[in-house]
C-alpha positions in Angstrom: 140.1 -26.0 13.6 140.8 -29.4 12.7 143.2 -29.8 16.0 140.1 -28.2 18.1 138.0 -31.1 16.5 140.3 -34.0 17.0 140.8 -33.0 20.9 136.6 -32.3 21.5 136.7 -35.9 19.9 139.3 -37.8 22.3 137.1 -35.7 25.2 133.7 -37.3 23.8 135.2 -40.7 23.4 136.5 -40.4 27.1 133.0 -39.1 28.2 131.0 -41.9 26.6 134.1 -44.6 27.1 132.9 -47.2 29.7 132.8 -45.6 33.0 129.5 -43.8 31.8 128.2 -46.5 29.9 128.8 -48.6 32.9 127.3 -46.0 35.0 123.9 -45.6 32.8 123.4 -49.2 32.5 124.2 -49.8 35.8 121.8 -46.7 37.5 119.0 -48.4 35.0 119.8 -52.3 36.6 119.6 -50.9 40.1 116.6 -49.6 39.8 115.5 -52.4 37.9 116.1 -54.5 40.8 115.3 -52.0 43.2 111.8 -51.5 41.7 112.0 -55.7 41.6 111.4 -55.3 38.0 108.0 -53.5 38.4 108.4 -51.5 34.3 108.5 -54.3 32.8 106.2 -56.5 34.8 103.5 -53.4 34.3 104.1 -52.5 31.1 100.4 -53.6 30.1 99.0 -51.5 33.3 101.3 -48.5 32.2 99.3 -48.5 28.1 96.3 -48.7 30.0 97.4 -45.3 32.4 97.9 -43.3 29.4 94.3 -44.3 27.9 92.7 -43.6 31.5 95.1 -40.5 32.2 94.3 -38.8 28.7 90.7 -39.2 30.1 90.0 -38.8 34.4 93.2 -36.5 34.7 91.7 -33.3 33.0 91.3 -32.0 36.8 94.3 -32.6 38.3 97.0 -29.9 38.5 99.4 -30.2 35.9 99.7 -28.2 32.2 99.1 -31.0 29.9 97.5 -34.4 30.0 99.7 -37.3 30.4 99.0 -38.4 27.0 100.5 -35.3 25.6 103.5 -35.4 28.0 104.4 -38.3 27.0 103.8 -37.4 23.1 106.3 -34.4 23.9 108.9 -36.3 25.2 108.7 -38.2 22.5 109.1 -36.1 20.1 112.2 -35.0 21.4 113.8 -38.4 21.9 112.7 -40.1 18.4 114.6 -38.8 16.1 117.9 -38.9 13.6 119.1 -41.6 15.9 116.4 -43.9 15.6 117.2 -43.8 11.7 120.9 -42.7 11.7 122.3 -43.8 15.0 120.8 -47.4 14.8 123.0 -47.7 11.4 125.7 -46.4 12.5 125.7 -49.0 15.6 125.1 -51.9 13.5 127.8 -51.1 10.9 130.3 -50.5 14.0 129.0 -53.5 15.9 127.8 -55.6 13.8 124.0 -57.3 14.1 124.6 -58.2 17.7 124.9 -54.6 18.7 120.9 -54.5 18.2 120.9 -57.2 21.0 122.5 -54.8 24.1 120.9 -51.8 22.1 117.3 -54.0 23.2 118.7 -55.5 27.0 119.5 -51.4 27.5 116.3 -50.2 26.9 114.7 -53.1 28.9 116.8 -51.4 32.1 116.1 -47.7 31.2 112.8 -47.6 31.1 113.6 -48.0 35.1 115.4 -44.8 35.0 112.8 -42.9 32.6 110.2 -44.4 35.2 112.0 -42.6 38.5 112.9 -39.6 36.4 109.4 -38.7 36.1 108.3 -40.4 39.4 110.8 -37.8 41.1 110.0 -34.5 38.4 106.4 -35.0 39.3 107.2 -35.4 43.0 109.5 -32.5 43.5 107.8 -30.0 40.7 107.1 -25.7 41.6 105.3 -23.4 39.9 106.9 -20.6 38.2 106.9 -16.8 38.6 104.1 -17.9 36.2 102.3 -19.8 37.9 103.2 -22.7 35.6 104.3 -26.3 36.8 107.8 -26.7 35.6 110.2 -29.4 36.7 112.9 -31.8 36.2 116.8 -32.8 37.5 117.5 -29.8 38.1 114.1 -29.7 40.5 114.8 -32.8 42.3 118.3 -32.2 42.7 117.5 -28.8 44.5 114.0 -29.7 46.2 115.2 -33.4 46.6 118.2 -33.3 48.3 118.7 -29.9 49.6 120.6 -27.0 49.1 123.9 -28.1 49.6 123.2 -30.0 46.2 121.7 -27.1 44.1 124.9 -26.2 42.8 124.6 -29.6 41.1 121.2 -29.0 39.6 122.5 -25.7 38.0 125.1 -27.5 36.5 122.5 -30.1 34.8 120.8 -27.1 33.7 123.8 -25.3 31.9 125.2 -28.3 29.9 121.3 -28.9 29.4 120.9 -25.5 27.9 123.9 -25.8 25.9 123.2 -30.1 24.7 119.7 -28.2 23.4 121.4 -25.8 21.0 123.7 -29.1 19.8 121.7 -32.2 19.5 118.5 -30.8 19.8 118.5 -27.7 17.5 121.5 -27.6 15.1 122.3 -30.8 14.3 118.8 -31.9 13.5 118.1 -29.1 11.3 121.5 -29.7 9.3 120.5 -33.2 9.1 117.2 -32.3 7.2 118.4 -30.1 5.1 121.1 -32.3 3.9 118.4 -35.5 3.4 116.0 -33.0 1.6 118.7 -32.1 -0.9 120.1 -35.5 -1.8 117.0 -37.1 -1.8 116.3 -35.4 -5.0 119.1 -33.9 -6.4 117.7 -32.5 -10.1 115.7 -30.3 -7.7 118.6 -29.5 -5.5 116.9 -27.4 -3.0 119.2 -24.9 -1.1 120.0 -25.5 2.2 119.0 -21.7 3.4 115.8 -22.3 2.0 114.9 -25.6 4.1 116.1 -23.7 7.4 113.9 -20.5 6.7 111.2 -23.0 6.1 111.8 -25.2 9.6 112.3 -21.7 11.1 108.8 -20.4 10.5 106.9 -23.5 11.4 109.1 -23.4 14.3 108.4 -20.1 15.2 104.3 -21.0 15.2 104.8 -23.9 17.1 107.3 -22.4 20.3 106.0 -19.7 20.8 102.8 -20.8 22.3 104.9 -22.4 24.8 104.3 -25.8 26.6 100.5 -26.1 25.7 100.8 -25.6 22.1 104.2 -27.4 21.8 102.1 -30.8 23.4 99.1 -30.4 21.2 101.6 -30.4 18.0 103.5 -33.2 19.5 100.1 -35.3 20.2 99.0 -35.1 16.7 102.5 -35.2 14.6 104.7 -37.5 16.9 101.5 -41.0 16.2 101.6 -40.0 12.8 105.2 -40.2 12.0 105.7 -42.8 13.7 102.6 -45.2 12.2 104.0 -44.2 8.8 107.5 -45.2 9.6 106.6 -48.4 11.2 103.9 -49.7 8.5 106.9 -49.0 6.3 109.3 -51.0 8.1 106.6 -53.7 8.7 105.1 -53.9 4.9 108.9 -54.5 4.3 109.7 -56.9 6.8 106.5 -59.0 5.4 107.9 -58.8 2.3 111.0 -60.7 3.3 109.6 -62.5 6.6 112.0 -65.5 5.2 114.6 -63.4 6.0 113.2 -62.9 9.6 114.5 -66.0 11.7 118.1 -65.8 10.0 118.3 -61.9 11.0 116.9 -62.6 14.5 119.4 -65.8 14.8 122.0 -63.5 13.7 121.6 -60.6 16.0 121.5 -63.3 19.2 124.3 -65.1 18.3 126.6 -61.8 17.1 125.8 -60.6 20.6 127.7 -63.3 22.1 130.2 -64.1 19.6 130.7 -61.2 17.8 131.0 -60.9 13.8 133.1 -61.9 11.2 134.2 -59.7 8.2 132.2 -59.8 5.3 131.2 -58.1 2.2 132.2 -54.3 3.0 131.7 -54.8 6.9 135.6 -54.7 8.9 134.2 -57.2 11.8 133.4 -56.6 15.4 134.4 -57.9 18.1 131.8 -58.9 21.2 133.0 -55.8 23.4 132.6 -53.4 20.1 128.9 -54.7 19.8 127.9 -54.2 23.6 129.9 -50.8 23.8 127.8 -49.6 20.6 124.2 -51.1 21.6 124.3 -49.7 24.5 125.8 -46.1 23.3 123.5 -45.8 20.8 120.6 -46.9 22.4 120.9 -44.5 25.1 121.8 -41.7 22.4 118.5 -42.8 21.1 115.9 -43.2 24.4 117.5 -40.8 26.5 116.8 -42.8 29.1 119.2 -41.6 32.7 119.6 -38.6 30.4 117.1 -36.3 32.3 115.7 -34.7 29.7 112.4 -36.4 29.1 111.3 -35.5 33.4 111.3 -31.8 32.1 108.3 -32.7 30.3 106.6 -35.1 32.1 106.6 -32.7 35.5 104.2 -30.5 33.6 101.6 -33.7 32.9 98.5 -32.9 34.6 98.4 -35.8 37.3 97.2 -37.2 40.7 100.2 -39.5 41.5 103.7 -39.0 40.3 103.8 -43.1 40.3 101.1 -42.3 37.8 103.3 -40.1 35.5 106.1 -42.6 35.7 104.3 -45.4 34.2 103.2 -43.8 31.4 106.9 -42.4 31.2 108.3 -45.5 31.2 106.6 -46.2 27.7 108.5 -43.8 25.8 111.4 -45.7 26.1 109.9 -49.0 25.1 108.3 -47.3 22.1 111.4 -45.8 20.7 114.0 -48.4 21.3 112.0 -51.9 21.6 109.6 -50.7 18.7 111.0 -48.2 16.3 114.6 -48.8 16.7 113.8 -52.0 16.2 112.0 -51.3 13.0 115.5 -50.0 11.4 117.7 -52.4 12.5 115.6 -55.4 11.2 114.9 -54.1 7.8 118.7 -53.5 8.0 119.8 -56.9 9.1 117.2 -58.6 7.2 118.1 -57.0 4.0 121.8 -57.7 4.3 122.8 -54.0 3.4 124.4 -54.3 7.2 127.8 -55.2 5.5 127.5 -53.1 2.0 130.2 -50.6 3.9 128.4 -47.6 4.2 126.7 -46.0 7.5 124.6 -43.4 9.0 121.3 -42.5 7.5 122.8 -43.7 3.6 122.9 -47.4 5.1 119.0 -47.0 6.6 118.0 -45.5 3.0 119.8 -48.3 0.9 117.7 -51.3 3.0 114.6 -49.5 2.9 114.9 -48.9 -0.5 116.0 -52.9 -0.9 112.9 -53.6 0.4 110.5 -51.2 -1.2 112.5 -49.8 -4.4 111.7 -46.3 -5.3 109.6 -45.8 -2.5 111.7 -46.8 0.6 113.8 -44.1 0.6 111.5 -41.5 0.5 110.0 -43.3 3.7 113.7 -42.8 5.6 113.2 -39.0 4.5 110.1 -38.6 5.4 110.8 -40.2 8.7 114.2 -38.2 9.3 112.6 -34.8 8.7 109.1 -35.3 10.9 111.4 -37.1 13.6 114.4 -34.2 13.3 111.9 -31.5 13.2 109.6 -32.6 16.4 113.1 -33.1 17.9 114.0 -29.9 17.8 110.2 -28.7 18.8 110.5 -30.8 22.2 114.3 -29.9 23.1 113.0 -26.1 22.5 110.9 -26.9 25.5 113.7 -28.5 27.5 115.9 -25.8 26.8 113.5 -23.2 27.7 113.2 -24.7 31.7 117.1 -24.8 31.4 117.4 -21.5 30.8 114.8 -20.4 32.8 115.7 -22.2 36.5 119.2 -20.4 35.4 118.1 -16.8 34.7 114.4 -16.8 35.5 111.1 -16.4 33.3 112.4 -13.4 31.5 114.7 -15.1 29.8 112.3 -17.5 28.5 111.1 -15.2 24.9 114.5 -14.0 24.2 115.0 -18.3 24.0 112.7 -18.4 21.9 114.0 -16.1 19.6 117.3 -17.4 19.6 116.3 -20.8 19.3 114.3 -20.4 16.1 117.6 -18.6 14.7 119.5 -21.2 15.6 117.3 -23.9 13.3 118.2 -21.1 10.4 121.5 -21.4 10.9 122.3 -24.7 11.5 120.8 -25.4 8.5 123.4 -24.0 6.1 126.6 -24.5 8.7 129.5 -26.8 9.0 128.7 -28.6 12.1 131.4 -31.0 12.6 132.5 -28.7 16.0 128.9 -29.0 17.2 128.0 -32.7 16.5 131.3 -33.6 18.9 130.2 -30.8 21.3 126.8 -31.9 21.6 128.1 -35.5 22.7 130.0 -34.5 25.3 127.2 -31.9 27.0 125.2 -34.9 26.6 127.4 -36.7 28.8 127.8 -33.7 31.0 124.4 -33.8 31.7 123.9 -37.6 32.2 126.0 -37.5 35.6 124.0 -35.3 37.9 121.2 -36.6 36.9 122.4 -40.1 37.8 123.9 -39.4 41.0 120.4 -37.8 41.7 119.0 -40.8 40.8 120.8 -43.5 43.0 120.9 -40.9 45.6 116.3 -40.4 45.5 115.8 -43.9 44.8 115.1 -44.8 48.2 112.3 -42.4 47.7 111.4 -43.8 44.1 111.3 -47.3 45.7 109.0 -45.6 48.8 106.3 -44.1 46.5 105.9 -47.0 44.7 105.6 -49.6 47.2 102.6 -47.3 48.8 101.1 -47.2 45.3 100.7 -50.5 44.7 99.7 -51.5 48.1 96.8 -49.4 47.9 
């Protein structure tokens, strides 16, 4: 087992080594360039779609509003790696890794702005009659059927990254934080899974609809109370605030000395880790988040990507953000531990005895609407590859799945869920340089109008 492990690792480190890294940030600067850096200059004009879609939109075609699409995709992306991954990134990197975690979300949100630009553009309805999209969609309706082998095989590692990163892992997370975080009442693991299970079961299986009006409710909440937290602590120690930005700009550029518990990075180890984990953490060239936004109930698919485009600014620019400069500005960065441990030791820095139970709170909610959005990107995996009737034996399975990864070793399935990840990143990239002439077309005629 532990050879099995060791060679799914040197695959995962291959996968995510710099040709993809390369390839993700560099999709995301073409179309950055491409679009002649239209996310970013309408980043006020997408806040205001998503207020005007929630409300004029009700009667276009589509499942749910743009509001909730976005909210759904959301709750899939922000999760243990907003809390865990940023920590991990930092400790690797050092403080300048939150620098190229930022410059990488600035470029993806031109991929999560075609992704969705091209789900709502190339969308069908089901046997169902429900609107269902994504890669796998605009691979196959997109460019043509000499490429729909390609689209299948976004939708099988999909299916698969669901069970990993989206399901099991999340699950084992929480029940792990919900244990430590208290340990006189040392709750079982098998009782936190059956728990998740059940609320998990309510939620799925009222499919896209209900899974949206969850997410539009749960996924403002969570993150509000996370980010007061963060801020409330940050005011607390806004001294701290001009040395912990200086120190993230200039440890971009020069890397970071050794210090305290902290082995150094170099400048390389700091871009390599931004801009791992804060794809990890946005999603963005990805392709999951389109899979939700194709069922958004819209007029325009130039529409949808706007208000796509937000997600990834809200994860990465605003609640990443949040962990890494309690983190830096705390100085727990270089105490020598990692993960979700280094996150709960600066929050609880900053707010003692109540800080921690904020990264808890925060890694459950986020790990828990994780798994409630992947569900729904699993579901259309599995569905464009055996049809609608496989879509409540998913469910089924999927709601196990929480149960079980929950009380399992998952050392096999954390490095197996990197590399589907990866696996699923490359078609929908090529299908993204490959449509972008058509991305660039649709949104030229948009804003000439």
């Amino acid at each position: 087992m532990e050879q099995l492990n060791a060679w799914l690792a040197t695959i995962e480190s291959f996968l995510w080594g710099p040709p993809l890294l390369i390839l993700l940030l560099g999709t995301g600067a073409y179309l950055s360039i491409g679009l002649k850096f239209m996310p970013i200059r309408c980043l006020g004009q997408g806040f205001r779609m998503l207020m005007q879609g929630t409300r004029h939109d009700q009667k276009a075609e589509g499942e749910i509003t743009p509001f909730q699409a976005l909210m759904t995709a959301l709750a899939a992306t922000i999760g243990t790696g907003n809390i865990a991954g940023v920590a991990t990134a930092i400790f690797i990197g050092g403080p300048g890794a939150v620098f190229w975690m930022w410059i990488t979300a600035l470029v993806g949100m031109a991929s999560k702005y075609a992704e969705a630009v091209l789900a709502v553009k190339y969308r069908e309805k089901d046997a169902r009659g429900v609107y269902v999209g994504g890669p796998m969609y605009y691979i196959k309706n997109g460019l043509g059927k000499n490429w729909a082998w390609l689209g299948t095989v976004f939708a099988l590692f999909g299916a698969i990254a669901a069970f990993g990163i989206g399901n099991t892992v999340q699950s084992n997370s929480v029940a792990r934080a919900i244990a430590a975080v208290e340990p006189s009442l040392a709750v079982p693991y098998w009782v936190t899974g059956l728990v998740m299970a059940t609320l998990l079961f309510v939620v799925i299986i009222g499919g896209i609809r209900r899974i949206a009006r969850v997410a539009e409710k749960l996924v403002p909440l969570m993150a509000m109370v996370y980010i007061l937290g963060a801020l409330l602590i940050l005011g607390l120690n806004f001294e701290q605030l001009p040395a912990g930005f200086a120190r993230i700009f200039s440890d971009a550029f020069t890397g970071t000395a050794a210090v305290g518990g902290f082995a150094g990075a170099g400048v390389m180890m700091a871009i390599q880790l931004g801009v791992a984990r804060g794809l990890f953490s946005n999603e963005a060239g990805l392709g999951s988040a389109p899979i939700a936004h194709a069922a958004a109930r819209t007029t325009d698919p130039v529409h949808q990507g706007m208000v796509a485009m937000l997600g990834t600014f809200i994860d990465t620019i605003i609640v990443c953000s949040m962990t890494a400069l309690v983190i830096v500005t705390s100085g727990a960065w270089d105490s020598g531990v990692t993960g979700a441990e280094l996150t709960t030791q600066a929050f609880n820095e900053g707010l003692a005895g109540v800080g921690g139970y904020i990264v808890v709170f925060g890694l459950v909610v986020f790990a828990f609407t994780t798994i409630i959005g992947w569900g729904y990107y699993g579901e259309r995996c599995v569905e464009y590859l055996f049809g609608v009737r496989a879509i409540t034996p998913f469910r089924y399975l999927w709601v196990a799945a929480v149960f079980w990864g929950a009380v399992a070793d998952l050392n096999l399935i954390w490095t197996s869920a990197g590399i589907t990840m990866a696996l699923m990143a490359i078609p929908n990239l090529l299908a993204l340089i490959l449509l972008s002439p058509i991305v660039f077309k649709l949104t030229r005629e948009y804003l000439a109008k």
